[in-house]
mmCIF file of the N, C-alpha and C atoms, coordinates in Angstrom:
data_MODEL
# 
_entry.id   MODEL 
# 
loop_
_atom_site.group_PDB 
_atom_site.id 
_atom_site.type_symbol 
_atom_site.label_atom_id 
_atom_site.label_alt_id 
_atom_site.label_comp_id 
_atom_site.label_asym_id 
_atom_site.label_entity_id 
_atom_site.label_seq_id 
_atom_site.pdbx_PDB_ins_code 
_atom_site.Cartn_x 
_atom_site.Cartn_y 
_atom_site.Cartn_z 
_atom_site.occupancy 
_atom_site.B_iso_or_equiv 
_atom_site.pdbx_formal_charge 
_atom_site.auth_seq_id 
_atom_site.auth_comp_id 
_atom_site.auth_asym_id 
_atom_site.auth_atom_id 
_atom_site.pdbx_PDB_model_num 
ATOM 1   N N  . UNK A 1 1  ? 68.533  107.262 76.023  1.00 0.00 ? 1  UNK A N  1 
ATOM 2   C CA . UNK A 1 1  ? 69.765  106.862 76.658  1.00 0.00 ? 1  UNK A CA 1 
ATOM 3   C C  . UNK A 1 1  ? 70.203  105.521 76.066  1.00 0.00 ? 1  UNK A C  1 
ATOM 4   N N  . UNK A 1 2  ? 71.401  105.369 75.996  1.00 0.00 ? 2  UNK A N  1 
ATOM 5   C CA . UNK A 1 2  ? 71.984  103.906 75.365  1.00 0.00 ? 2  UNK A CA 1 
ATOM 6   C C  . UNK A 1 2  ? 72.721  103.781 75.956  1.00 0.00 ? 2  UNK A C  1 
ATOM 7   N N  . UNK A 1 3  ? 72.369  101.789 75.953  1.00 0.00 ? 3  UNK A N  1 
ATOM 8   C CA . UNK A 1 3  ? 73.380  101.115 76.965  1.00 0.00 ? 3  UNK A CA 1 
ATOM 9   C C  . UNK A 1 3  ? 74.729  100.604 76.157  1.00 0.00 ? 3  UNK A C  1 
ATOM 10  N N  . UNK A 1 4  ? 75.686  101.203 75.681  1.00 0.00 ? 4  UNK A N  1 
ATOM 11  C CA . UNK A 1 4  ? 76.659  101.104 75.049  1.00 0.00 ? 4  UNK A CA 1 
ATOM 12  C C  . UNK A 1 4  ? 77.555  101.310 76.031  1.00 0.00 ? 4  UNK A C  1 
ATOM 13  N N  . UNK A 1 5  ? 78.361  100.797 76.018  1.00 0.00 ? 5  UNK A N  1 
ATOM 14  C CA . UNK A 1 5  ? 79.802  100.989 76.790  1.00 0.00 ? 5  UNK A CA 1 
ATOM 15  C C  . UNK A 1 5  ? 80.917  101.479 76.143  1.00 0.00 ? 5  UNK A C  1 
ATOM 16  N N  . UNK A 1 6  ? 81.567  102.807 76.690  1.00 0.00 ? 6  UNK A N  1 
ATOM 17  C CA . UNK A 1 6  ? 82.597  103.432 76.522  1.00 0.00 ? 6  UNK A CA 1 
ATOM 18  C C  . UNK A 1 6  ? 83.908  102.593 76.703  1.00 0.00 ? 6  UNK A C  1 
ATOM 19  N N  . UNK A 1 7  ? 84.873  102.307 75.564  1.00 0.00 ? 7  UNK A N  1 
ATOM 20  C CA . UNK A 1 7  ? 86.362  101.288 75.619  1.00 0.00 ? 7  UNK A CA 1 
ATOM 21  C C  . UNK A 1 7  ? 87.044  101.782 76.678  1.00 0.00 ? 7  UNK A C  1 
ATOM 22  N N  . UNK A 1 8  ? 87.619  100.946 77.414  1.00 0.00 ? 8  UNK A N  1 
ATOM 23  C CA . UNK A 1 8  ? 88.211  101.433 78.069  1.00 0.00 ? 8  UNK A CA 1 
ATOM 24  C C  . UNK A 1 8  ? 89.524  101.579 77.833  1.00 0.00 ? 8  UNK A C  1 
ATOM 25  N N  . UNK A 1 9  ? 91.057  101.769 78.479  1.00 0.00 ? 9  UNK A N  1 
ATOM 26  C CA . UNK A 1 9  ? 91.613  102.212 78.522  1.00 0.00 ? 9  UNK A CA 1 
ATOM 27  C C  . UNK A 1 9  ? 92.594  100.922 77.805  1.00 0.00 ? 9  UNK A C  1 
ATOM 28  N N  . UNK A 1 10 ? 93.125  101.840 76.709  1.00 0.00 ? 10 UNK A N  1 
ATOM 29  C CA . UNK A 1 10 ? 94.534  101.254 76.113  1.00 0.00 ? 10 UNK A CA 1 
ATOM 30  C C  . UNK A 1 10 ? 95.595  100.535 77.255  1.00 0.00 ? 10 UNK A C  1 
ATOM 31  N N  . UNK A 1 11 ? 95.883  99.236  76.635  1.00 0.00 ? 11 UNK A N  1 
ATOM 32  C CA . UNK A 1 11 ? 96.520  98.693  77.055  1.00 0.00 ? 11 UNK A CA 1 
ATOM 33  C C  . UNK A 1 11 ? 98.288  99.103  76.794  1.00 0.00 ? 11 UNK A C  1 
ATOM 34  N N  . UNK A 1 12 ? 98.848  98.964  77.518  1.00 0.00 ? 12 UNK A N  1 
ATOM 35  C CA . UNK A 1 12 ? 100.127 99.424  77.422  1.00 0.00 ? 12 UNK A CA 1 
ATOM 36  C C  . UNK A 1 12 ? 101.198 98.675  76.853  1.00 0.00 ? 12 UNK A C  1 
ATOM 37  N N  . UNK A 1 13 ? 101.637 99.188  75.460  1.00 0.00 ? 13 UNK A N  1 
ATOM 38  C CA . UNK A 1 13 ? 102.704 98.626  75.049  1.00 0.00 ? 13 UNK A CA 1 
ATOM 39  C C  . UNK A 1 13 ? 103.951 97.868  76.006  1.00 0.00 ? 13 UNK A C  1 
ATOM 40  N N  . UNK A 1 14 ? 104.653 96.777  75.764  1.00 0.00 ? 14 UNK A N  1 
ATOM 41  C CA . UNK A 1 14 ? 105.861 95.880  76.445  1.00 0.00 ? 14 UNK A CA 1 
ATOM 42  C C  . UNK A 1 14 ? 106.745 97.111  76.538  1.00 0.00 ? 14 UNK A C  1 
ATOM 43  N N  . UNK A 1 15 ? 106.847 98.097  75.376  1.00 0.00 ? 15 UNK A N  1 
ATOM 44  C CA . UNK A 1 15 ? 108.220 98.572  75.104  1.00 0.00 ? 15 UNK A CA 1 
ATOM 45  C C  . UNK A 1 15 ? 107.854 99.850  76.133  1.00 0.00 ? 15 UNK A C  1 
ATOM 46  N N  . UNK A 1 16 ? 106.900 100.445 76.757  1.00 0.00 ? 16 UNK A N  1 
ATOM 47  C CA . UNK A 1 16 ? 106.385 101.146 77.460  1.00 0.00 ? 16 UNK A CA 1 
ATOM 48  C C  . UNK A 1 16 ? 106.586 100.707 78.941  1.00 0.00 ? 16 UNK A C  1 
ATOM 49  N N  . UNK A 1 17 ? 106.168 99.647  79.392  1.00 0.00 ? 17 UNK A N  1 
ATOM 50  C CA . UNK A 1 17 ? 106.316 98.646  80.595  1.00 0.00 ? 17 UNK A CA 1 
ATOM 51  C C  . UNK A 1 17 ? 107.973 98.856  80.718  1.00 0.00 ? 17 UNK A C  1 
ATOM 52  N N  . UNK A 1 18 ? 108.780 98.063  79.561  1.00 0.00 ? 18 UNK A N  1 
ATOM 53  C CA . UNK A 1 18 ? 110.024 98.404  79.676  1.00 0.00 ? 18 UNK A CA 1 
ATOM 54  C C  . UNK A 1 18 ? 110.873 99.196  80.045  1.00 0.00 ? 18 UNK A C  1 
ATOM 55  N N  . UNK A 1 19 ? 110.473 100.716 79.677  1.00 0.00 ? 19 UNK A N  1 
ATOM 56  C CA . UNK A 1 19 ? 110.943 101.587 80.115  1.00 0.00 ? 19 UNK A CA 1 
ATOM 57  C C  . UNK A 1 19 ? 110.875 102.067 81.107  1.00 0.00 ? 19 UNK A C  1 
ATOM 58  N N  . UNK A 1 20 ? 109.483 102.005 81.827  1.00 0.00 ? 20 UNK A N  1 
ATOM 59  C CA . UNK A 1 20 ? 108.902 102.658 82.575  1.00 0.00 ? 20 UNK A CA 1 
ATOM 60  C C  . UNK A 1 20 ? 110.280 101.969 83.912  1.00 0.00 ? 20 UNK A C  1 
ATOM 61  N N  . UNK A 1 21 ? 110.291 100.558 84.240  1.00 0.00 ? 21 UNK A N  1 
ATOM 62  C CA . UNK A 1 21 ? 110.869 99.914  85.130  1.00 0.00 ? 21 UNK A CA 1 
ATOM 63  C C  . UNK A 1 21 ? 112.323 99.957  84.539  1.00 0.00 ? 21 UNK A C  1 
ATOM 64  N N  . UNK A 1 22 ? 112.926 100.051 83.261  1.00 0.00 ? 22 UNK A N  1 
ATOM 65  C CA . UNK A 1 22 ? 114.472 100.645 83.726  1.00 0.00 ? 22 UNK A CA 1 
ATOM 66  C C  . UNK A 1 22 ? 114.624 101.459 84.313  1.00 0.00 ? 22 UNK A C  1 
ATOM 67  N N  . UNK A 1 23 ? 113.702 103.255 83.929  1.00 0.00 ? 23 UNK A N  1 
ATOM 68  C CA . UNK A 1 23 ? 113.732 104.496 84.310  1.00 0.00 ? 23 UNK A CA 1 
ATOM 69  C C  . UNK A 1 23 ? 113.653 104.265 86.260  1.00 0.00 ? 23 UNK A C  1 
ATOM 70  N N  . UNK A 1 24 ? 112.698 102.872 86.653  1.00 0.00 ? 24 UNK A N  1 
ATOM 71  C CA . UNK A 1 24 ? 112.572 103.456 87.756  1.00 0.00 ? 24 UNK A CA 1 
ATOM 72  C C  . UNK A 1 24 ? 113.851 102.978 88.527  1.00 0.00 ? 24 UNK A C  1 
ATOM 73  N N  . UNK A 1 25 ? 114.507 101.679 87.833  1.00 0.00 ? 25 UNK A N  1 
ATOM 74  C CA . UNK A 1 25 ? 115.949 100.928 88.564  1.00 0.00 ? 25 UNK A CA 1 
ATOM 75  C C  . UNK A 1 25 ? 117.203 102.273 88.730  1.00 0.00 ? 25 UNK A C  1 
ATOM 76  N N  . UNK A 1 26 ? 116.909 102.669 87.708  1.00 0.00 ? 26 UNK A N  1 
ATOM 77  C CA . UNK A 1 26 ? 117.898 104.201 87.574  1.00 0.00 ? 26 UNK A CA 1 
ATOM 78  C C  . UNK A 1 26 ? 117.500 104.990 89.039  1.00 0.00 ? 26 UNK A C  1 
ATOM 79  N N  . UNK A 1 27 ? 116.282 105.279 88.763  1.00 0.00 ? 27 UNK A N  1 
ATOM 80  C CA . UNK A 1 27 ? 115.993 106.144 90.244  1.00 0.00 ? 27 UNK A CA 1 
ATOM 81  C C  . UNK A 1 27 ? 116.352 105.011 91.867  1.00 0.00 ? 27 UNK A C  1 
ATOM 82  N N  . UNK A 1 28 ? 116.193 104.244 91.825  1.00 0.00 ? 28 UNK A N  1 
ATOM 83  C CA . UNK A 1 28 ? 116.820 103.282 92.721  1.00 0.00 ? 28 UNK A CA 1 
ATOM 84  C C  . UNK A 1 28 ? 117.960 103.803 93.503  1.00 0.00 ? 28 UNK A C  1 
ATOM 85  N N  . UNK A 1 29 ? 119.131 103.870 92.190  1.00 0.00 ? 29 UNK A N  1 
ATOM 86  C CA . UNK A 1 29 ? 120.973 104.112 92.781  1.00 0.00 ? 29 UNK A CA 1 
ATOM 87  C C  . UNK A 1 29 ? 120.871 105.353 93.392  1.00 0.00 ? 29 UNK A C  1 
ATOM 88  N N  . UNK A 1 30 ? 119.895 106.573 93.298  1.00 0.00 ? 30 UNK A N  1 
ATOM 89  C CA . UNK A 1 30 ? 120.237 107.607 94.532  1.00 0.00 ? 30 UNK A CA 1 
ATOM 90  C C  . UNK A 1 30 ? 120.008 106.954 95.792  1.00 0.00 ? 30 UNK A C  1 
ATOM 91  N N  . UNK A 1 31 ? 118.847 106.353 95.857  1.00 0.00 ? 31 UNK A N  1 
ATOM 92  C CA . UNK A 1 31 ? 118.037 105.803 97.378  1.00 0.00 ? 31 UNK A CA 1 
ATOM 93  C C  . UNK A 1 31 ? 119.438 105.052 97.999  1.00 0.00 ? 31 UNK A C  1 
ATOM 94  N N  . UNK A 1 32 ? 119.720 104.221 97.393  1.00 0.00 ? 32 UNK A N  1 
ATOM 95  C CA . UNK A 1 32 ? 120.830 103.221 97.695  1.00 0.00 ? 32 UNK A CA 1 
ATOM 96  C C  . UNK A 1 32 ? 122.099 103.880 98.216  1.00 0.00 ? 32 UNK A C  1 
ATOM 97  N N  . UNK A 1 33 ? 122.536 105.097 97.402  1.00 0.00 ? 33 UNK A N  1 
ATOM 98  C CA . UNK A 1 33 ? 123.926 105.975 97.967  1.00 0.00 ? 33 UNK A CA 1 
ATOM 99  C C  . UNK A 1 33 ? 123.500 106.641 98.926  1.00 0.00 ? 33 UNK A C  1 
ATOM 100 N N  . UNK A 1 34 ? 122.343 107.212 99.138  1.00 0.00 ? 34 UNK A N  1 
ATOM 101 C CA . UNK A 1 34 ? 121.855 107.839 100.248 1.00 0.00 ? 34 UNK A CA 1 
ATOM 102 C C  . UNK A 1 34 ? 122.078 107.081 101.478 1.00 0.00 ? 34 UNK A C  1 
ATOM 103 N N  . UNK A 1 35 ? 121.707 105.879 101.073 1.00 0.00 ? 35 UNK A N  1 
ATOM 104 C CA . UNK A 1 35 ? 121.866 104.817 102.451 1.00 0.00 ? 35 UNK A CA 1 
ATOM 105 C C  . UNK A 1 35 ? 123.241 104.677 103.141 1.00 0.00 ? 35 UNK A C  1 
ATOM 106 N N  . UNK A 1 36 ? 123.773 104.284 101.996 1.00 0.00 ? 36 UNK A N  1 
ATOM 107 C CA . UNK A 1 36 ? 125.354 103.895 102.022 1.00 0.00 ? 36 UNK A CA 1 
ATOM 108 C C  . UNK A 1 36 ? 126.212 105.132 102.468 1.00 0.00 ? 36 UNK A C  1 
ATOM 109 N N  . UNK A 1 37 ? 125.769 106.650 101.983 1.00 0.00 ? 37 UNK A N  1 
ATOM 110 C CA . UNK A 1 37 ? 126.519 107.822 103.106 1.00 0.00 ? 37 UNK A CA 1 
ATOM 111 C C  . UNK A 1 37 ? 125.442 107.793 104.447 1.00 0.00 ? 37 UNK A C  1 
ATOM 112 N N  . UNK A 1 38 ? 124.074 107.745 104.496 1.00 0.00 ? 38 UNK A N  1 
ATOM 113 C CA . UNK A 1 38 ? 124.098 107.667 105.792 1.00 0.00 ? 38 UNK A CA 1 
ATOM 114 C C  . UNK A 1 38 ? 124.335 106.694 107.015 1.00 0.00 ? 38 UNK A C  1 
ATOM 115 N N  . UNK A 1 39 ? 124.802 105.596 106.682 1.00 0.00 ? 39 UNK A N  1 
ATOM 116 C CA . UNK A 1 39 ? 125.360 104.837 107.464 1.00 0.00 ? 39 UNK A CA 1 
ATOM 117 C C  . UNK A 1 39 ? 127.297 105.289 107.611 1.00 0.00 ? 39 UNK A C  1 
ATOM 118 N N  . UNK A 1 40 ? 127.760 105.816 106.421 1.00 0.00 ? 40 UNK A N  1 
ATOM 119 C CA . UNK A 1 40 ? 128.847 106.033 106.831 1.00 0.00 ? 40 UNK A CA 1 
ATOM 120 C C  . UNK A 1 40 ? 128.802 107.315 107.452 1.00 0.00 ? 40 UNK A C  1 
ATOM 121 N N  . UNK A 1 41 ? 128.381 108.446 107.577 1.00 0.00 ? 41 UNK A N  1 
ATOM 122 C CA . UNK A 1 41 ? 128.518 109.248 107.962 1.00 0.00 ? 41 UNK A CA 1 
ATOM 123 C C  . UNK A 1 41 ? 127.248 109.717 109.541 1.00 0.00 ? 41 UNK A C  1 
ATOM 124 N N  . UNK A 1 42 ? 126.965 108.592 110.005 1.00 0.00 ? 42 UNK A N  1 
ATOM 125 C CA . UNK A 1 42 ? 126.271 108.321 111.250 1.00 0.00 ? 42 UNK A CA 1 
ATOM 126 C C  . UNK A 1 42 ? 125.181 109.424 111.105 1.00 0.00 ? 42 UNK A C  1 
ATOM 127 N N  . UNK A 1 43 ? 124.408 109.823 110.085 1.00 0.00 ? 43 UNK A N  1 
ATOM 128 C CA . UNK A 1 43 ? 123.493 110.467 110.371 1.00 0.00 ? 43 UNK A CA 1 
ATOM 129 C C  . UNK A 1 43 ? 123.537 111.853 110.932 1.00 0.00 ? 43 UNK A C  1 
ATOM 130 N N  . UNK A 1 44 ? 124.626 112.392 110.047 1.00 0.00 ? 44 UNK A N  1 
ATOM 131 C CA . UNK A 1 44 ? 124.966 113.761 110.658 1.00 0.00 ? 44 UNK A CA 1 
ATOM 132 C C  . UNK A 1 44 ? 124.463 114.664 109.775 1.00 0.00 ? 44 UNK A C  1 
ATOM 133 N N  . UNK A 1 45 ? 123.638 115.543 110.693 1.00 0.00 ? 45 UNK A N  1 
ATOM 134 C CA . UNK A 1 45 ? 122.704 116.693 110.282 1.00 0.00 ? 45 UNK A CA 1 
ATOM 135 C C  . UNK A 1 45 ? 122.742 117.152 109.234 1.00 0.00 ? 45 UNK A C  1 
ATOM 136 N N  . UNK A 1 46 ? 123.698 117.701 108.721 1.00 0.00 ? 46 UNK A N  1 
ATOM 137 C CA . UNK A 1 46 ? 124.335 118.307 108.409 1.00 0.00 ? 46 UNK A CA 1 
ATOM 138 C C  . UNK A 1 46 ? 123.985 117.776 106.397 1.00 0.00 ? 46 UNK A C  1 
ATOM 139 N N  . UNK A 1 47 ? 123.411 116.926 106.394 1.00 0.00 ? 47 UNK A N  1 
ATOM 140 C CA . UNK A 1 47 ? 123.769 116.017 105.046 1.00 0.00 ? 47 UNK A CA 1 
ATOM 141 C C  . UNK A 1 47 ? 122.172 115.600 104.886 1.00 0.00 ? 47 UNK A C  1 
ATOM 142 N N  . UNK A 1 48 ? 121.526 115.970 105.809 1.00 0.00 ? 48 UNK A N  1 
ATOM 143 C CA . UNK A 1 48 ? 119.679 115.443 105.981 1.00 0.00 ? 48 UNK A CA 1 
ATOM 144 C C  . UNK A 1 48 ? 119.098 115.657 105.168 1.00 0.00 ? 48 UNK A C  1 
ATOM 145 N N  . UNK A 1 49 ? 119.128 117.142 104.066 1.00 0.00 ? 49 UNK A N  1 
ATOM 146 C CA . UNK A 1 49 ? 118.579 117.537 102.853 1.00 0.00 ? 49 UNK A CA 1 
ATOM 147 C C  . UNK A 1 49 ? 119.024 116.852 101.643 1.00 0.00 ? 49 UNK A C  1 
ATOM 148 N N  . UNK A 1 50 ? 119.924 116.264 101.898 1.00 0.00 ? 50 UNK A N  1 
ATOM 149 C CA . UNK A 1 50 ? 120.562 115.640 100.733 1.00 0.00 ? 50 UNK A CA 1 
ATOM 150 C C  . UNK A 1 50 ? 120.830 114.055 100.664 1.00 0.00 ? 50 UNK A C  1 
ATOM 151 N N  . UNK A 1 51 ? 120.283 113.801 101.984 1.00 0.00 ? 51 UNK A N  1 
ATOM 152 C CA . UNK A 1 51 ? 119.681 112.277 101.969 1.00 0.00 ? 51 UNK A CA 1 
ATOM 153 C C  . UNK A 1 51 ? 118.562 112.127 102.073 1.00 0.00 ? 51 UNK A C  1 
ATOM 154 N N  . UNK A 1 52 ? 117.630 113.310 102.624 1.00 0.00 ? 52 UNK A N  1 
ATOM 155 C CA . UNK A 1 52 ? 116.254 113.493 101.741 1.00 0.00 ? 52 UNK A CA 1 
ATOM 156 C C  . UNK A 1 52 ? 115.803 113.028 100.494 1.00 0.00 ? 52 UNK A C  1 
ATOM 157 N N  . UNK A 1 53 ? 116.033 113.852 99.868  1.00 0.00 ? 53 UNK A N  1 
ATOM 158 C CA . UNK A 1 53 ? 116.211 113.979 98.268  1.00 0.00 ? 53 UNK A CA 1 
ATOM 159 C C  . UNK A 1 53 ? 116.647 112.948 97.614  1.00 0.00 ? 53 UNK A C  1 
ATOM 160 N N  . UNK A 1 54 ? 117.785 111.998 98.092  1.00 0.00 ? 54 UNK A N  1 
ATOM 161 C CA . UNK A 1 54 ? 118.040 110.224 97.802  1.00 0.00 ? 54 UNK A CA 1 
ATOM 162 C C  . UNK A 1 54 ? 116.970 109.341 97.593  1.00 0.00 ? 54 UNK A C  1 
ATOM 163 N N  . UNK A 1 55 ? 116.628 109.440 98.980  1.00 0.00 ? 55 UNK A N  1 
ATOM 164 C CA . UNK A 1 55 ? 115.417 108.723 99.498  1.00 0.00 ? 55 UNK A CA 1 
ATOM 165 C C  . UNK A 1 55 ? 114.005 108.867 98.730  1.00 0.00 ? 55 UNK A C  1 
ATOM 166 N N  . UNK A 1 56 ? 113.600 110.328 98.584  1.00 0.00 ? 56 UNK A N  1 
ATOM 167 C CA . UNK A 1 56 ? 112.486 110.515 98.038  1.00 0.00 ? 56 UNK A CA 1 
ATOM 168 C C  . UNK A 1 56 ? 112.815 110.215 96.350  1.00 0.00 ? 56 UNK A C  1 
ATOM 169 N N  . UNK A 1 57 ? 113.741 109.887 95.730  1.00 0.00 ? 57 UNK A N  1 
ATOM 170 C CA . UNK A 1 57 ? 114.109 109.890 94.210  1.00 0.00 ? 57 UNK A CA 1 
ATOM 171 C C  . UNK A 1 57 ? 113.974 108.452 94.538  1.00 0.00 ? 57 UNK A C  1 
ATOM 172 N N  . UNK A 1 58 ? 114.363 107.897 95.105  1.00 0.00 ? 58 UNK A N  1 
ATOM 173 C CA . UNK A 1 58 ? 114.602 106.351 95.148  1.00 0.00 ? 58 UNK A CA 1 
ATOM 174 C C  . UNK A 1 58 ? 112.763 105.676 95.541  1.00 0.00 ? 58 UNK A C  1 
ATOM 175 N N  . UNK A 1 59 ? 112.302 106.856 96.345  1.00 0.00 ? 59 UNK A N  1 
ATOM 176 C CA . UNK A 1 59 ? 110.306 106.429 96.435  1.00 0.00 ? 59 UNK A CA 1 
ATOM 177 C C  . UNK A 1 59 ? 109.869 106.508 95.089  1.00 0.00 ? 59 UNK A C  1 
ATOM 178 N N  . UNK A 1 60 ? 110.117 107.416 94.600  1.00 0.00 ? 60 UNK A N  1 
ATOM 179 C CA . UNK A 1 60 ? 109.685 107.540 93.096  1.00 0.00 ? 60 UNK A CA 1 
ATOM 180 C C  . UNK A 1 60 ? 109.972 106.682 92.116  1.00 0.00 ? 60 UNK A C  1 
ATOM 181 N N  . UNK A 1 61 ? 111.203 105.783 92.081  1.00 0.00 ? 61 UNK A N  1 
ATOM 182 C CA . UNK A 1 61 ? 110.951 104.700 91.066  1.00 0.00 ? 61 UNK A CA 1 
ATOM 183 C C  . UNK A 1 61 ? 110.281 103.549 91.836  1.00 0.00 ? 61 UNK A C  1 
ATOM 184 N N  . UNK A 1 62 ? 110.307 103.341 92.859  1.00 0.00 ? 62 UNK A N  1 
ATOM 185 C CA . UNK A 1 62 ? 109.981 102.219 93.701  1.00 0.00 ? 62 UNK A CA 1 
ATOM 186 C C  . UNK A 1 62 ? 108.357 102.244 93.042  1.00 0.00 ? 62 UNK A C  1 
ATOM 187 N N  . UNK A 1 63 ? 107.758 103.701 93.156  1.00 0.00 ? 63 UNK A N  1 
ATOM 188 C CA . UNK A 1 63 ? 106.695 103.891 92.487  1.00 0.00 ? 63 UNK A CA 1 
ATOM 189 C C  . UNK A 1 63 ? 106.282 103.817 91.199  1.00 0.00 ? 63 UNK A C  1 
ATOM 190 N N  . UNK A 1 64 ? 107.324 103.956 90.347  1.00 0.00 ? 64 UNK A N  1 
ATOM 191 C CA . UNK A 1 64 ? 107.216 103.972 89.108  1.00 0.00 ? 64 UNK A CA 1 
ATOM 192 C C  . UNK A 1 64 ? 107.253 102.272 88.509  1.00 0.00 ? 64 UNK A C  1 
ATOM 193 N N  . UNK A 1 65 ? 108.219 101.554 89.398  1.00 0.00 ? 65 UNK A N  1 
ATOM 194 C CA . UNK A 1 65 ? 107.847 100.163 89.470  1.00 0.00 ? 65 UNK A CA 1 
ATOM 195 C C  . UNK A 1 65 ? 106.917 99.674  89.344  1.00 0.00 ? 65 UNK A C  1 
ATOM 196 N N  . UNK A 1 66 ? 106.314 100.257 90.379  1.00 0.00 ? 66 UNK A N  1 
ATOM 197 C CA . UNK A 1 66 ? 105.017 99.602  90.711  1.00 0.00 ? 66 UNK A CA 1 
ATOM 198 C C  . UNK A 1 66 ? 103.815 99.887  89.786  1.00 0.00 ? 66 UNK A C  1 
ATOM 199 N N  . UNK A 1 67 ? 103.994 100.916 89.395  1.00 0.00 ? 67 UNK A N  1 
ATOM 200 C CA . UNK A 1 67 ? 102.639 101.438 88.434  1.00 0.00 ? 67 UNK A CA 1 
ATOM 201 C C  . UNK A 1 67 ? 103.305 100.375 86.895  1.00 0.00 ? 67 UNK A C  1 
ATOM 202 N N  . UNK A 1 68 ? 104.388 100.269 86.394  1.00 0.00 ? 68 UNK A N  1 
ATOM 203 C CA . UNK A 1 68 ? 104.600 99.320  85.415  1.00 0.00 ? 68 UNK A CA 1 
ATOM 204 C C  . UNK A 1 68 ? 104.206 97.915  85.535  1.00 0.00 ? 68 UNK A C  1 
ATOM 205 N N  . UNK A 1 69 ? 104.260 97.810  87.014  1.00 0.00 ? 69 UNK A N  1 
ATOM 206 C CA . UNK A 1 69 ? 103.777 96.324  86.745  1.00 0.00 ? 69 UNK A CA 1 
ATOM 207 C C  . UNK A 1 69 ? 102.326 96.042  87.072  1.00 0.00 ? 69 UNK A C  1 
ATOM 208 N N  . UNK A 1 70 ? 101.994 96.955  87.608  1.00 0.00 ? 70 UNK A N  1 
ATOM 209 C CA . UNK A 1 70 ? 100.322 97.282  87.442  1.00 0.00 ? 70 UNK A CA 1 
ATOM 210 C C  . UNK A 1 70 ? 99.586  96.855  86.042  1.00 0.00 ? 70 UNK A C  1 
ATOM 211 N N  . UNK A 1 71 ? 98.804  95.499  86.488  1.00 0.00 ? 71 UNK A N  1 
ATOM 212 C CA . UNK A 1 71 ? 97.919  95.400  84.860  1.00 0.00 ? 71 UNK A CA 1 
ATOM 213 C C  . UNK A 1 71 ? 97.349  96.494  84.851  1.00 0.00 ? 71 UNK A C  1 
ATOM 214 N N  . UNK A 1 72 ? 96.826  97.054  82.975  1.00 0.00 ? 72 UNK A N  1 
ATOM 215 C CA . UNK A 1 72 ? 95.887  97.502  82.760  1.00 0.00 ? 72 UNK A CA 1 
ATOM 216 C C  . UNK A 1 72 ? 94.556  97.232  82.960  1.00 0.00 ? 72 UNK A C  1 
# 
């Protein structure tokens, strides 16, 4: 058996980081219009699947944020 250590994991290019957090500011502007019709439109039923779907696009860069600024 050898005590050698396996490298670990590549560090992530700037231009990688970069993208990663424009891509997620992009996913942002659904979350944000979602908000902005459900306050204008008082939360009517009727529109719930489709301010769903805002919301959860807008978790996903929030996430994608976050994993970019995550050191390696």
């Amino acid at each position: 058996m050898s005590d050698t250590l396996s490298p670990g994991p590549q560090p992530r290019s700037g231009c990688a980081t970069a993208f990663m957090v424009m891509f997620g500011v992009l996913l942002l502007l659904p979350g944000f219009c979602a908000l902005i019709f459900a306050v204008d439109s008082h939360f009517d039923s009727r529109f719930m699947p489709v301010l769903l779907l805002g919301l959860l696009t807008a978790f996903a860069g929030v996430m994608l944020i976050r994993a970019a600024r995550k050191r390696s």
